[in-house]
N, CA, C and O atoms as a GROMACS GRO file, in nm:
protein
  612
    1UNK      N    1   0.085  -0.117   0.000
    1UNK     CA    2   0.000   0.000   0.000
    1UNK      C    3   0.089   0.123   0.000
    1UNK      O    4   0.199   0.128   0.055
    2UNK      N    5   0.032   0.219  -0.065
    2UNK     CA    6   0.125   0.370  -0.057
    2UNK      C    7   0.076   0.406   0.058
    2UNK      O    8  -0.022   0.370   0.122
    3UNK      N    9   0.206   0.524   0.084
    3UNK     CA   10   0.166   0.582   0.235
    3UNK      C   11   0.300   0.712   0.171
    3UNK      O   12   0.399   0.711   0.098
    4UNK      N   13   0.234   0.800   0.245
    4UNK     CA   14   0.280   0.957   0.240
    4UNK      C   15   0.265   0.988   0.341
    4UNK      O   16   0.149   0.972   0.379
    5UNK      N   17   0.354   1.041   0.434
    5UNK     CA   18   0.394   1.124   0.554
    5UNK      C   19   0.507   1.194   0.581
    5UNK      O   20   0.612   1.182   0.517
    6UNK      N   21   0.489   1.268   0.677
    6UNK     CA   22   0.614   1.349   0.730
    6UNK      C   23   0.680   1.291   0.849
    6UNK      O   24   0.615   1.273   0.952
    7UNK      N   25   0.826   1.256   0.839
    7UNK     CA   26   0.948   1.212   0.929
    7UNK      C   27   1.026   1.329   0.941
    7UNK      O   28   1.096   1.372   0.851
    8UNK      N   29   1.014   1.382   1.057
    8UNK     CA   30   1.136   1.512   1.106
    8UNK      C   31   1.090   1.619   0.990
    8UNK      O   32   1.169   1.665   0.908
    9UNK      N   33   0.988   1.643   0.995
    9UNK     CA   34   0.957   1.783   0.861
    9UNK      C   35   1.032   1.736   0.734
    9UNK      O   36   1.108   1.810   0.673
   10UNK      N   37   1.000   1.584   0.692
   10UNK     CA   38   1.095   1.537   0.525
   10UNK      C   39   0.956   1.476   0.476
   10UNK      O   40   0.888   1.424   0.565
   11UNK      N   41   0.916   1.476   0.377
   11UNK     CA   42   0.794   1.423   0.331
   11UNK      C   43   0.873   1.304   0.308
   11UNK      O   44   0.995   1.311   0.300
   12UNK      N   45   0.800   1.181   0.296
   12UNK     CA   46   0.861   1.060   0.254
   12UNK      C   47   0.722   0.996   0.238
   12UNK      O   48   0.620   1.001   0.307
   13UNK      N   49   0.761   0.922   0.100
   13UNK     CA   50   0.634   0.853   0.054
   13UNK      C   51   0.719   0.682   0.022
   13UNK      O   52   0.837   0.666  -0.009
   14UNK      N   53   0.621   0.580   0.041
   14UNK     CA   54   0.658   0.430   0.009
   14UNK      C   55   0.553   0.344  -0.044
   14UNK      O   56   0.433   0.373  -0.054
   15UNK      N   57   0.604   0.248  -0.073
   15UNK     CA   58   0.481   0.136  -0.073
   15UNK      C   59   0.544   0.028   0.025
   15UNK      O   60   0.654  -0.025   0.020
   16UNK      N   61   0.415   0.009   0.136
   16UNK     CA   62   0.463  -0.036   0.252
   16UNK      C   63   0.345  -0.173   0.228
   16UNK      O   64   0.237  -0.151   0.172
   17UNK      N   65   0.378  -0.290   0.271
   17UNK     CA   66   0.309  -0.404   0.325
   17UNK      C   67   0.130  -0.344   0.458
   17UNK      O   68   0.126  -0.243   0.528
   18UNK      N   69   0.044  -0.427   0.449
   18UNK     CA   70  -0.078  -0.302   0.524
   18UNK      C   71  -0.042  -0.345   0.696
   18UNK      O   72  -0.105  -0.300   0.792
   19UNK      N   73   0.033  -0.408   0.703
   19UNK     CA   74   0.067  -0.484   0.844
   19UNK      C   75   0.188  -0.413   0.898
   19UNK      O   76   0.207  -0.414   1.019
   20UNK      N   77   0.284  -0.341   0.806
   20UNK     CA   78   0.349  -0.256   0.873
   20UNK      C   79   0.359  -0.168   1.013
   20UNK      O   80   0.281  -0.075   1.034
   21UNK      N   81   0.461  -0.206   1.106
   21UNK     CA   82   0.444  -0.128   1.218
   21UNK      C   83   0.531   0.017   1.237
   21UNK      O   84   0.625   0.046   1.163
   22UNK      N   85   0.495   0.081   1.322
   22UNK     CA   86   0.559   0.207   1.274
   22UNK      C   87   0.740   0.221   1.272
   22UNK      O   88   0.835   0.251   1.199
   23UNK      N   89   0.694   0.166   1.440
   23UNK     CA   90   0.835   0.145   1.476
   23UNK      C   91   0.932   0.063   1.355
   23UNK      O   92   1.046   0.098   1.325
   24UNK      N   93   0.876  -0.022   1.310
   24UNK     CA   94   0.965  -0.064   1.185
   24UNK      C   95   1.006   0.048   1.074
   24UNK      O   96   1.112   0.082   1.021
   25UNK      N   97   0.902   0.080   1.066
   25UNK     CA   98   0.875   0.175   0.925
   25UNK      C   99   0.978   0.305   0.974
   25UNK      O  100   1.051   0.348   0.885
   26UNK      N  101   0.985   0.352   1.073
   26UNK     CA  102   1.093   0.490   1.092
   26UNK      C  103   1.220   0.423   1.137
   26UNK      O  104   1.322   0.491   1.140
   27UNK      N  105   1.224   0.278   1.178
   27UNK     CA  106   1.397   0.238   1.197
   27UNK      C  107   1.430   0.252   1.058
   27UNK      O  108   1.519   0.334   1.036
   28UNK      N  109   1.374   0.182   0.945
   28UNK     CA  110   1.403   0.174   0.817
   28UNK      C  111   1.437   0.299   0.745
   28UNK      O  112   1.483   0.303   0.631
   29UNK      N  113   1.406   0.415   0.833
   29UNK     CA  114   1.380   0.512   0.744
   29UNK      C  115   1.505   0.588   0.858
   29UNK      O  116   1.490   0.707   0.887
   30UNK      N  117   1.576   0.541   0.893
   30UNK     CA  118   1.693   0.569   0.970
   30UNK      C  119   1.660   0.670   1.116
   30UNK      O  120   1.725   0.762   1.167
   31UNK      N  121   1.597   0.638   1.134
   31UNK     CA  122   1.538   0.686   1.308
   31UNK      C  123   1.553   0.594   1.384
   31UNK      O  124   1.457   0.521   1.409
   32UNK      N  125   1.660   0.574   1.435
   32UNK     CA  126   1.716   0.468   1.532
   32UNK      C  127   1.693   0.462   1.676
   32UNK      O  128   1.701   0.363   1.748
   33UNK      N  129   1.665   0.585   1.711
   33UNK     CA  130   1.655   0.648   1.817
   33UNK      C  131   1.494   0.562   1.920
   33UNK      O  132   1.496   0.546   2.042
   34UNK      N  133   1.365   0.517   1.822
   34UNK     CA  134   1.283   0.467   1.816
   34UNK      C  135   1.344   0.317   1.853
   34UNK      O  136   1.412   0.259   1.768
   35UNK      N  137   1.322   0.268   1.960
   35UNK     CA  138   1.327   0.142   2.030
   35UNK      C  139   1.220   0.055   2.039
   35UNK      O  140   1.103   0.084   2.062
   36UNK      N  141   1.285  -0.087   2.015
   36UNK     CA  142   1.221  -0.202   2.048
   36UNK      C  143   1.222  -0.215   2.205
   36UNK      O  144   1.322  -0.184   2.268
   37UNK      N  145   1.100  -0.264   2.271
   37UNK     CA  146   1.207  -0.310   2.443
   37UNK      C  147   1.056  -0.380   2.487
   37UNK      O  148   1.077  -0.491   2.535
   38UNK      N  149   0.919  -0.350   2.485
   38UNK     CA  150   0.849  -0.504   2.502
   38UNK      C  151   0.754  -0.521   2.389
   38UNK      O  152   0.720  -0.639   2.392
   39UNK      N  153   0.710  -0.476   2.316
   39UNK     CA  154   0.606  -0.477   2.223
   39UNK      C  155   0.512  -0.553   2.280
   39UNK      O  156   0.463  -0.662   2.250
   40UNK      N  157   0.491  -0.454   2.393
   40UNK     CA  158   0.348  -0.498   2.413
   40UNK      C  159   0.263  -0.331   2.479
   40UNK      O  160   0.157  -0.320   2.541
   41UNK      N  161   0.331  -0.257   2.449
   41UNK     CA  162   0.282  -0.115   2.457
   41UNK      C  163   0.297  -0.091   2.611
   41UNK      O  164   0.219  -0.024   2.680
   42UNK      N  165   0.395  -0.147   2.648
   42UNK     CA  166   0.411  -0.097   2.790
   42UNK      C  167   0.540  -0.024   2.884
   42UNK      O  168   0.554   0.031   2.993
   43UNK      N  169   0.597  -0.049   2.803
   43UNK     CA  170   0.773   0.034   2.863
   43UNK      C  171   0.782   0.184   2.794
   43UNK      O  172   0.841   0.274   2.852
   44UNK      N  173   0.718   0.204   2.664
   44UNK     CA  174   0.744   0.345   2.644
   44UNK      C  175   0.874   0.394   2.545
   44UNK      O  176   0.874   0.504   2.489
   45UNK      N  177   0.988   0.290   2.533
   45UNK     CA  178   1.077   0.302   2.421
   45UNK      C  179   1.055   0.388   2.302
   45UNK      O  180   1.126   0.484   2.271
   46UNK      N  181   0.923   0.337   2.220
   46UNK     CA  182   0.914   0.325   2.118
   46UNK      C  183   0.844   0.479   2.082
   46UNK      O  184   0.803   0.525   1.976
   47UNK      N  185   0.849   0.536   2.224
   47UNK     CA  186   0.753   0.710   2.178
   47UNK      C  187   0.780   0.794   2.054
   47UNK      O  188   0.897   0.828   2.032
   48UNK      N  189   0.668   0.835   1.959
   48UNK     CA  190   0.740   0.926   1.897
   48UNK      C  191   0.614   1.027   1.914
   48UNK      O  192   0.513   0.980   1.968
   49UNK      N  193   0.613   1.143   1.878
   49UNK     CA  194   0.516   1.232   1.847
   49UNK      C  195   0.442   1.261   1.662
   49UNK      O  196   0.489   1.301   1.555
   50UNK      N  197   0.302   1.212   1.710
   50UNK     CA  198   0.218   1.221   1.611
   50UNK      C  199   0.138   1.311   1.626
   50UNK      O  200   0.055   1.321   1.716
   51UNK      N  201   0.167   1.416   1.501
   51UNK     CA  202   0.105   1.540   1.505
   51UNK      C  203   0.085   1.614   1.612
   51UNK      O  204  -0.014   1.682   1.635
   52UNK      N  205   0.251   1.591   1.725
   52UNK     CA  206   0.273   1.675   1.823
   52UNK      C  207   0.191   1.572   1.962
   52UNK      O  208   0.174   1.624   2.072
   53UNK      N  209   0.165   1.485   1.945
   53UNK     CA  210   0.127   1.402   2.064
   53UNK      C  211   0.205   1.306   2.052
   53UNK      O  212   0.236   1.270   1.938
   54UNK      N  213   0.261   1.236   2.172
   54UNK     CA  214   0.304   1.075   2.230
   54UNK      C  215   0.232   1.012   2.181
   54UNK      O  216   0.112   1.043   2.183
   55UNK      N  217   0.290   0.864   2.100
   55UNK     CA  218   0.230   0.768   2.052
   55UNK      C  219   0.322   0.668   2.087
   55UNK      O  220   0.443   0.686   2.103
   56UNK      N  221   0.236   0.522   2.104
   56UNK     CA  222   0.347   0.410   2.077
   56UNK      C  223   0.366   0.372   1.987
   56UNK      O  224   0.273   0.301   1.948
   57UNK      N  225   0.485   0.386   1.889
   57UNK     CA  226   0.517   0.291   1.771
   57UNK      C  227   0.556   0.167   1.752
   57UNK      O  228   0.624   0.103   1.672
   58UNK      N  229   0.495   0.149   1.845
   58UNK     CA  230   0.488  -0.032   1.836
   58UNK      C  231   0.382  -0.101   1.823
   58UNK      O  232   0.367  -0.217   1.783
   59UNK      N  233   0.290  -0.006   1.866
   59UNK     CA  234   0.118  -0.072   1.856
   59UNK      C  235   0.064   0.018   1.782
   59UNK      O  236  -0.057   0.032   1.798
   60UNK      N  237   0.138   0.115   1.672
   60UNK     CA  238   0.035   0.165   1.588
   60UNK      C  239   0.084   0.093   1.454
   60UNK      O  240   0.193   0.036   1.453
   61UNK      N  241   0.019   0.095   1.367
   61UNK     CA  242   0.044   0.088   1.226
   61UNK      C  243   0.104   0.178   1.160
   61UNK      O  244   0.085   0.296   1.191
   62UNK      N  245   0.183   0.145   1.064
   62UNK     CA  246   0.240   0.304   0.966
   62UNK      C  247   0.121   0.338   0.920
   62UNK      O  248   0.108   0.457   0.952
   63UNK      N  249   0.020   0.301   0.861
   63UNK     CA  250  -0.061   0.322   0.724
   63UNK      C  251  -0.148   0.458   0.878
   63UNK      O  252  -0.179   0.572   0.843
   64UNK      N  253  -0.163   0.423   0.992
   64UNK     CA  254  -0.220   0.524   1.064
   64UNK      C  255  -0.139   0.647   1.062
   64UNK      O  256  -0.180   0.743   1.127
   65UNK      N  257  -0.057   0.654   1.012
   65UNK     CA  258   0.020   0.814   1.038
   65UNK      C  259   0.018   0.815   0.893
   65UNK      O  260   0.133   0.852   0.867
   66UNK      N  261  -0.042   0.797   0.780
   66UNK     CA  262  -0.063   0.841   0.628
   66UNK      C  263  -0.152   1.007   0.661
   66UNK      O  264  -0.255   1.039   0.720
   67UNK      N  265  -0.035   1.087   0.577
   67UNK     CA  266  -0.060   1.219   0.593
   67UNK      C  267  -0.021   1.310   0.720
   67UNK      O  268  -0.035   1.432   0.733
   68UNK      N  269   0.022   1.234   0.791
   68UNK     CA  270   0.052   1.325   0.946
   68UNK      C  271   0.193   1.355   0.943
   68UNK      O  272   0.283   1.317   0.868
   69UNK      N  273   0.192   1.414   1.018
   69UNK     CA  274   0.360   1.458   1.091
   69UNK      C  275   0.443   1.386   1.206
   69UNK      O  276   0.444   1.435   1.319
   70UNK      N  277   0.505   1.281   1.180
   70UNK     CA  278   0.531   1.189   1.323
   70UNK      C  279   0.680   1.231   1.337
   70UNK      O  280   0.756   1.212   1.242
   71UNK      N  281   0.734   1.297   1.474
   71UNK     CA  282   0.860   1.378   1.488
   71UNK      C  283   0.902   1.210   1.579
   71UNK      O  284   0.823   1.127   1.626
   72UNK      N  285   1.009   1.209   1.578
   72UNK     CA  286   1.094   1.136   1.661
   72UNK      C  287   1.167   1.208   1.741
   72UNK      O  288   1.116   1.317   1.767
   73UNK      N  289   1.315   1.175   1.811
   73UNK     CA  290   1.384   1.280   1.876
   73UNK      C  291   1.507   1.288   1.770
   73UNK      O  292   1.599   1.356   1.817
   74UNK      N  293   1.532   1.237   1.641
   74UNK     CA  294   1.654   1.303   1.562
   74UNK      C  295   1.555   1.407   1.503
   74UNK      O  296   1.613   1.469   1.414
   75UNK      N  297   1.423   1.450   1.521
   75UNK     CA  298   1.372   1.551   1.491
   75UNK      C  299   1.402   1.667   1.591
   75UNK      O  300   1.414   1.781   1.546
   76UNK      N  301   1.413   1.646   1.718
   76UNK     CA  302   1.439   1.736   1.808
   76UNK      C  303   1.548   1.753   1.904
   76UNK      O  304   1.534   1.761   2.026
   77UNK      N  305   1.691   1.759   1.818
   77UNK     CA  306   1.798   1.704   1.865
   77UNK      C  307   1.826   1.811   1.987
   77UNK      O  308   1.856   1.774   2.101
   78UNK      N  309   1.813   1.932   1.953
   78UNK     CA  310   1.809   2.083   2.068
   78UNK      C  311   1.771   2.038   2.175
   78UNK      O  312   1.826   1.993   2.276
   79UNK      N  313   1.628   2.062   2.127
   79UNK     CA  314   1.555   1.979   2.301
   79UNK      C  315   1.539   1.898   2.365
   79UNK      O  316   1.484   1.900   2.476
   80UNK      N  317   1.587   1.802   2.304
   80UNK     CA  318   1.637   1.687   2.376
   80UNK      C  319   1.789   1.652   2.433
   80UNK      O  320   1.803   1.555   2.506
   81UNK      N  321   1.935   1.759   2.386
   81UNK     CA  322   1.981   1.751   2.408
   81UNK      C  323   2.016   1.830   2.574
   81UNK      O  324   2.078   1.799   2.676
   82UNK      N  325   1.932   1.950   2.524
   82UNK     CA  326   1.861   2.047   2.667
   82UNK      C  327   1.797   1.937   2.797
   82UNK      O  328   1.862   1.930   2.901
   83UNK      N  329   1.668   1.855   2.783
   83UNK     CA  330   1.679   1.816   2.901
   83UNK      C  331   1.780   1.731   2.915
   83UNK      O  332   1.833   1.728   3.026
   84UNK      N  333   1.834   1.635   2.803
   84UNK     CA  334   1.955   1.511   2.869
   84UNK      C  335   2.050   1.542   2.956
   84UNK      O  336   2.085   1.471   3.050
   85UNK      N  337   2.111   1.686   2.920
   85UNK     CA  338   2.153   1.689   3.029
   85UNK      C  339   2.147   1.713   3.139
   85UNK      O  340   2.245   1.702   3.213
   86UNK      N  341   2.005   1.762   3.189
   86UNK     CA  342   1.951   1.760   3.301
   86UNK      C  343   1.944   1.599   3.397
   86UNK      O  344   1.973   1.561   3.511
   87UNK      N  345   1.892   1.544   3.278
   87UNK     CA  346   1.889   1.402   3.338
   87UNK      C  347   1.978   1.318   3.329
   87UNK      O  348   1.963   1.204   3.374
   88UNK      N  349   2.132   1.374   3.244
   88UNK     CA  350   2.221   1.335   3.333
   88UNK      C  351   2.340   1.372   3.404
   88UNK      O  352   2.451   1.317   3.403
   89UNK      N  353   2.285   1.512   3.489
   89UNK     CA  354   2.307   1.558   3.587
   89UNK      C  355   2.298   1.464   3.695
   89UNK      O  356   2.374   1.410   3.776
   90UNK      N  357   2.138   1.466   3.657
   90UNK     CA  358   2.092   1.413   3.795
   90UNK      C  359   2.082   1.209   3.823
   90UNK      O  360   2.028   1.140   3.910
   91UNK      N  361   2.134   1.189   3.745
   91UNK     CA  362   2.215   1.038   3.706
   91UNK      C  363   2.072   0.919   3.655
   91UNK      O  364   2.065   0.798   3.637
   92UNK      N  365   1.976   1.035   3.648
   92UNK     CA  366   1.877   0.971   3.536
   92UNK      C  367   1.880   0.868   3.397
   92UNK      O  368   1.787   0.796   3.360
   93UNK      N  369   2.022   0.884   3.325
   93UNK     CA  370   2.050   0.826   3.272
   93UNK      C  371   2.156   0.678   3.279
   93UNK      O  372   2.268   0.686   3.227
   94UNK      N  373   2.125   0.587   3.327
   94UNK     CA  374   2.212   0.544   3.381
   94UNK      C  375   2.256   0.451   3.220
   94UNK      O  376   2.325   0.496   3.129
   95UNK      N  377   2.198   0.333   3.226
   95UNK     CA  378   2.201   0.265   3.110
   95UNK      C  379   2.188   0.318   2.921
   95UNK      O  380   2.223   0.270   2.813
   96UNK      N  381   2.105   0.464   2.978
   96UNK     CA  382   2.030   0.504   2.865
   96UNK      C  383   1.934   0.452   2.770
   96UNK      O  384   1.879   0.518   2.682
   97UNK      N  385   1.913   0.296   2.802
   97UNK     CA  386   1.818   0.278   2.726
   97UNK      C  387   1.673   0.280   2.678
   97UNK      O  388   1.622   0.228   2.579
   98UNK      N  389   1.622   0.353   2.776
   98UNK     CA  390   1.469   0.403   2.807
   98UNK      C  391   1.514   0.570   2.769
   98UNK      O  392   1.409   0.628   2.743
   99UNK      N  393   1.616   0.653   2.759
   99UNK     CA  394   1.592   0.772   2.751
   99UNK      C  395   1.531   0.857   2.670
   99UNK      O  396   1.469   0.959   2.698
  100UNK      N  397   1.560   0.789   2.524
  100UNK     CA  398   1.502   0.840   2.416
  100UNK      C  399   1.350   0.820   2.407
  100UNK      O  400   1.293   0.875   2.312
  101UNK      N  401   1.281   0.752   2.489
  101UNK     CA  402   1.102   0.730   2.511
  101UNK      C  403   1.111   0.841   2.611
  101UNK      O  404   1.061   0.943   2.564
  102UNK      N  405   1.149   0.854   2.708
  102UNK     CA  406   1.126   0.956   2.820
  102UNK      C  407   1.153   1.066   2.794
  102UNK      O  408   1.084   1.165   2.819
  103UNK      N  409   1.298   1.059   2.719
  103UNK     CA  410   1.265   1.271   2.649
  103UNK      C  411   1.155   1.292   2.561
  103UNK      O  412   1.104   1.404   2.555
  104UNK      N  413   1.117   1.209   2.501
  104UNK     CA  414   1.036   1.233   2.372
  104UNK      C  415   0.866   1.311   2.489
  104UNK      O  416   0.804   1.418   2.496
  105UNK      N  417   0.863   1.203   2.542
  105UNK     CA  418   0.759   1.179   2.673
  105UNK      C  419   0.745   1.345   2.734
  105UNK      O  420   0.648   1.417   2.710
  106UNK      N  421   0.882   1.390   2.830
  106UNK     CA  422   0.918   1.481   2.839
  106UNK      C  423   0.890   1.628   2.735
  106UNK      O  424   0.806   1.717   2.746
  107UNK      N  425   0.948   1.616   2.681
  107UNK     CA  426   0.912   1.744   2.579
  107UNK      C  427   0.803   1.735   2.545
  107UNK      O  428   0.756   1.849   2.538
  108UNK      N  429   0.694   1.620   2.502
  108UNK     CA  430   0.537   1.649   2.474
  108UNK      C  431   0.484   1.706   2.632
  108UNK      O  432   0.388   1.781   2.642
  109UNK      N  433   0.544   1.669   2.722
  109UNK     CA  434   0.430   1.730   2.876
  109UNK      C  435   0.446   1.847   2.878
  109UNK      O  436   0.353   1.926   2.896
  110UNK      N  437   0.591   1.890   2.857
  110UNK     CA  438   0.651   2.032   2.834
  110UNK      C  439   0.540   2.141   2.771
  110UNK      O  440   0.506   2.254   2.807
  111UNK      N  441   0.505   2.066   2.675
  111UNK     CA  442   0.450   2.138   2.535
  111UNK      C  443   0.303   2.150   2.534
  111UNK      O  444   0.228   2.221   2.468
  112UNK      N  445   0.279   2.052   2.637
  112UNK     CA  446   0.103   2.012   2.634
  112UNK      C  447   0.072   2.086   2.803
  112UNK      O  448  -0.041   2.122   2.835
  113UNK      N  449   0.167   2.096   2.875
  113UNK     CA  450   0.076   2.163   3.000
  113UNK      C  451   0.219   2.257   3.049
  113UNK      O  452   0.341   2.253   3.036
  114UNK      N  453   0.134   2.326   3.102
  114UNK     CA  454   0.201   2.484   3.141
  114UNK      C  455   0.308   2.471   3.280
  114UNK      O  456   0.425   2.498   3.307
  115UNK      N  457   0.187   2.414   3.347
  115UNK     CA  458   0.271   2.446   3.494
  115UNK      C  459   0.256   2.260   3.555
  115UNK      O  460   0.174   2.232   3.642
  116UNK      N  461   0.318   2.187   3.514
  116UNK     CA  462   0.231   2.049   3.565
  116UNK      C  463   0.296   2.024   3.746
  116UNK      O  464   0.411   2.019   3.790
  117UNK      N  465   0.226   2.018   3.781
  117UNK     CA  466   0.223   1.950   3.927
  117UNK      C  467   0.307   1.804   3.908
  117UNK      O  468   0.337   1.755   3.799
  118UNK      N  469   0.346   1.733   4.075
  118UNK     CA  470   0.401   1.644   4.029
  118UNK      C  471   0.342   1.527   4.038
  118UNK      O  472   0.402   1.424   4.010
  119UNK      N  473   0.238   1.530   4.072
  119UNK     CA  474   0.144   1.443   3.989
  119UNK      C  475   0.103   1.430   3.873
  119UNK      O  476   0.086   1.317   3.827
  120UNK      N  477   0.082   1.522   3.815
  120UNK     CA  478   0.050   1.547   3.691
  120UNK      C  479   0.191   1.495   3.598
  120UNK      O  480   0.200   1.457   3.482
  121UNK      N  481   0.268   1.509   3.680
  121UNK     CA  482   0.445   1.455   3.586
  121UNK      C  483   0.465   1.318   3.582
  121UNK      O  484   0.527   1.255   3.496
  122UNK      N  485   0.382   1.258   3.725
  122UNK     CA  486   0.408   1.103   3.732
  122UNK      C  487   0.258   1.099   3.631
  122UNK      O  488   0.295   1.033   3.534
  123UNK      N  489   0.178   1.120   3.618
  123UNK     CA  490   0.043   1.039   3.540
  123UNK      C  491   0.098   1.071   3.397
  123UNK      O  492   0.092   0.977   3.318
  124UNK      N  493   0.140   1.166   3.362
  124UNK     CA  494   0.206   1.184   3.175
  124UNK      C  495   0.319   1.105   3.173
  124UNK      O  496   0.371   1.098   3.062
  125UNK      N  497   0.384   1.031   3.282
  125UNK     CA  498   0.497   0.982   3.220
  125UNK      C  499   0.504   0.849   3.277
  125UNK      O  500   0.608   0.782   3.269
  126UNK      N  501   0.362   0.793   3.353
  126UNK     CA  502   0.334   0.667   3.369
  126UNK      C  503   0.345   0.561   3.316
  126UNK      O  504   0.352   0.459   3.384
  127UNK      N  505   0.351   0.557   3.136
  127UNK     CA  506   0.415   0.415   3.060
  127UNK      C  507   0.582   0.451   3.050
  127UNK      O  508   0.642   0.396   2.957
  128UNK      N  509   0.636   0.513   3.113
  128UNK     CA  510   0.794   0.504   3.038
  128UNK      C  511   0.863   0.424   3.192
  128UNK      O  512   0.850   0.468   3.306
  129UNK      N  513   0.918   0.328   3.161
  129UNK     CA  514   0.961   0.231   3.272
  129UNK      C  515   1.095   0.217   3.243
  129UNK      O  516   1.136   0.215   3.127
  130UNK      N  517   1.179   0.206   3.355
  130UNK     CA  518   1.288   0.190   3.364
  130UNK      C  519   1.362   0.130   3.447
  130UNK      O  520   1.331   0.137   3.566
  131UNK      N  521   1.474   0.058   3.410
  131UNK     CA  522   1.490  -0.085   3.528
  131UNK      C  523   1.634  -0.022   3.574
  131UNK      O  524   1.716  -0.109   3.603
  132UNK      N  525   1.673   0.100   3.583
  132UNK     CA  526   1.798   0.100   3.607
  132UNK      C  527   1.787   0.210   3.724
  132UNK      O  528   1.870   0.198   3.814
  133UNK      N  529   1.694   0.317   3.735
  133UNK     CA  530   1.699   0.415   3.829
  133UNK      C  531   1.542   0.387   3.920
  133UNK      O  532   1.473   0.296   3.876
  134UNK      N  533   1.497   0.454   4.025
  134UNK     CA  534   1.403   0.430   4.072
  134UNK      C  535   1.325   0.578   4.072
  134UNK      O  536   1.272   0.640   4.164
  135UNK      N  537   1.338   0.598   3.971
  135UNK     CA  538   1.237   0.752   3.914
  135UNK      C  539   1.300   0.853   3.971
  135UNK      O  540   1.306   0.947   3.893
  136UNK      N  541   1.373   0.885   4.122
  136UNK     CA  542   1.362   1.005   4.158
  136UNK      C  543   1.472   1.091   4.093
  136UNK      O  544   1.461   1.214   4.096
  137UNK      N  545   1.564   1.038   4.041
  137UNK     CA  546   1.677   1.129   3.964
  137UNK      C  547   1.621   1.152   3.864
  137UNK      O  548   1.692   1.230   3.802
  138UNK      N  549   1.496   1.121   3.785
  138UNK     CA  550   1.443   1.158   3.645
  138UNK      C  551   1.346   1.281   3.713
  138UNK      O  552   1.338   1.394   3.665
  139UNK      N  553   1.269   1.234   3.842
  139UNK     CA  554   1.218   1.344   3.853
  139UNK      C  555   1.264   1.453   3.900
  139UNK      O  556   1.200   1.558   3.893
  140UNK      N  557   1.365   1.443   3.948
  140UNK     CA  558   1.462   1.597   3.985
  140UNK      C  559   1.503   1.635   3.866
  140UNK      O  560   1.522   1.757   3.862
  141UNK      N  561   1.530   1.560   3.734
  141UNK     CA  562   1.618   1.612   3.675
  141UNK      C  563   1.449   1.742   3.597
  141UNK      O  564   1.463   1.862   3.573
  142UNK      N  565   1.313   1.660   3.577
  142UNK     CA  566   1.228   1.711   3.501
  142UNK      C  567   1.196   1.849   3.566
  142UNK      O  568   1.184   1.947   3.493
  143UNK      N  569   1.178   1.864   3.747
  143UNK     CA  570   1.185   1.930   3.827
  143UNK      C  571   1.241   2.057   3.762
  143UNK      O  572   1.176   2.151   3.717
  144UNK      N  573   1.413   2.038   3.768
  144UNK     CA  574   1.506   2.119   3.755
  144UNK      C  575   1.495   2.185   3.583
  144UNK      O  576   1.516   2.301   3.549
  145UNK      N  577   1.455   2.070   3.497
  145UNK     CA  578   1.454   2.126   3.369
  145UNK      C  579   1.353   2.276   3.354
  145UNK      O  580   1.384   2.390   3.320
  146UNK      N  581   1.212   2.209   3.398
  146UNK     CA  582   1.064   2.317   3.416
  146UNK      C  583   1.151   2.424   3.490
  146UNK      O  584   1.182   2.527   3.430
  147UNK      N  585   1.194   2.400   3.626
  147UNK     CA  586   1.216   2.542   3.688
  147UNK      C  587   1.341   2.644   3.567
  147UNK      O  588   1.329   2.766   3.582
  148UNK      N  589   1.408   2.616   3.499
  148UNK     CA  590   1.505   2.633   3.373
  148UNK      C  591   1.400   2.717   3.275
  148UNK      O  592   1.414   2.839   3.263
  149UNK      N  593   1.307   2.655   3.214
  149UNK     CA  594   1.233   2.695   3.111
  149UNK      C  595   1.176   2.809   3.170
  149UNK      O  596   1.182   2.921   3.119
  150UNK      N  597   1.099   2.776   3.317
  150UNK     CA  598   1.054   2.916   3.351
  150UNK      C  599   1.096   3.029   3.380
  150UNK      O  600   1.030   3.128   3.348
  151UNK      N  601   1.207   3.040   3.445
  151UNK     CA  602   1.347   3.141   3.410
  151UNK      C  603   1.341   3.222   3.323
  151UNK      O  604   1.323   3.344   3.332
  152UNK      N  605   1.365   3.116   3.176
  152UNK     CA  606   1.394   3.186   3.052
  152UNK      C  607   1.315   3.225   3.012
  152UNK      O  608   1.344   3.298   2.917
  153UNK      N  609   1.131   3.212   3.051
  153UNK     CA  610   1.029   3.276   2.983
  153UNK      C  611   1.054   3.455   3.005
  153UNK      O  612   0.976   3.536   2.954
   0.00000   0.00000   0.00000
C-alpha cells in the first residue's frame, strides 16, 4: 500500500506491506533512536510524536500516520539535548536505554501543559519504565529542567 507522511519535517512517501508497524517503518527510514524493548505497549521506548502528541510505535500501524507529521527525537535534537543533560546531571540516565522514550515523553508534557504539578508529571509519564533508576533522579532532573524553562520565559 502507498503511504505519504512526514518524518522530522521530510515528506517521505513508500509502498509499505498493510501490516506494517511504525516502529519498523521509521527504523528503516533511519530513526534509530525509536526502540524495540516489550512490544506490548508498555515500557514506552518506542515514543514518537504524532502530530505533536506521544504515541506508541509499536502498537500503531504506519498506514495510521498516512498524511501526518510523526517527529521522533533526531527531529528534536536541541531539546532533547537540553533536558539530557539535566537528566544526566541528575544520574537519570544510567544505562540510557529508556531515555530516548522519556525525552520524547518529556518534551510532549513540556508542550502540552504549562505548569504540571508532580502528579501530573508522574500520570504523563506513567508508561515510560525503567529498570535501572528508581524515578527520583528523572524526577529531579524534570523538576530542575521546568524550573530552567521558567526562568527563561
Amino acid at each position: 500500500m502507498k503511504i505519504s507522511l512526514w518524518i522530522n519535517d521530510k515528506l517521505i512517501e513508500d509502498d509499505i506491506p498493510a501490516d506494517t508497524i511504525l516502529l519498523e517503518f521509521l527504523r528503516e527510514k533511519g530513526c534509530y533512536s525509536v526502540k524495540r524493548g516489550c512490544e506490548t505497549s508498555n515500557c514506552g521506548l518506542c515514543t514518537v510524536l504524532m502530530e505533536g502528541k506521544p504515541i506508541l510505535s509499536c502498537s500503531t500501524l504506519a498506514l495510521r500516520a498516512e498524511g501526518k507529521h510523526i517527529t521522533t527525537m533526531e527531529g528534536l535534537q536541541e531539546e532533547a539535548k537540553e533536558f539530557g543533560e539535566f537528566l544526566a546531571d541528575q544520574g537519570g540516565e544510567q544505562c540510557g536505554f529508556c531515555s530516548p522514550g522519556f525525552i520524547m515523553n518529556v518534551i510532549a508534557m513540556t508542550r502540552e501543559l504549562e505548569d504540571p504539578t508532580e502528579q501530573e508529571i508522574k500520570e504523563y509519564l506513567a508508561g515510560n519504565l525503567c529498570r535501572c533508576t528508581g524515578y527520583q533522579s528523572q524526577l529531579r532532573a524534570i523538576r530542575n529542567y521546568l524550573e530552567m524553562k521558567k526562568g527563561a520565559k
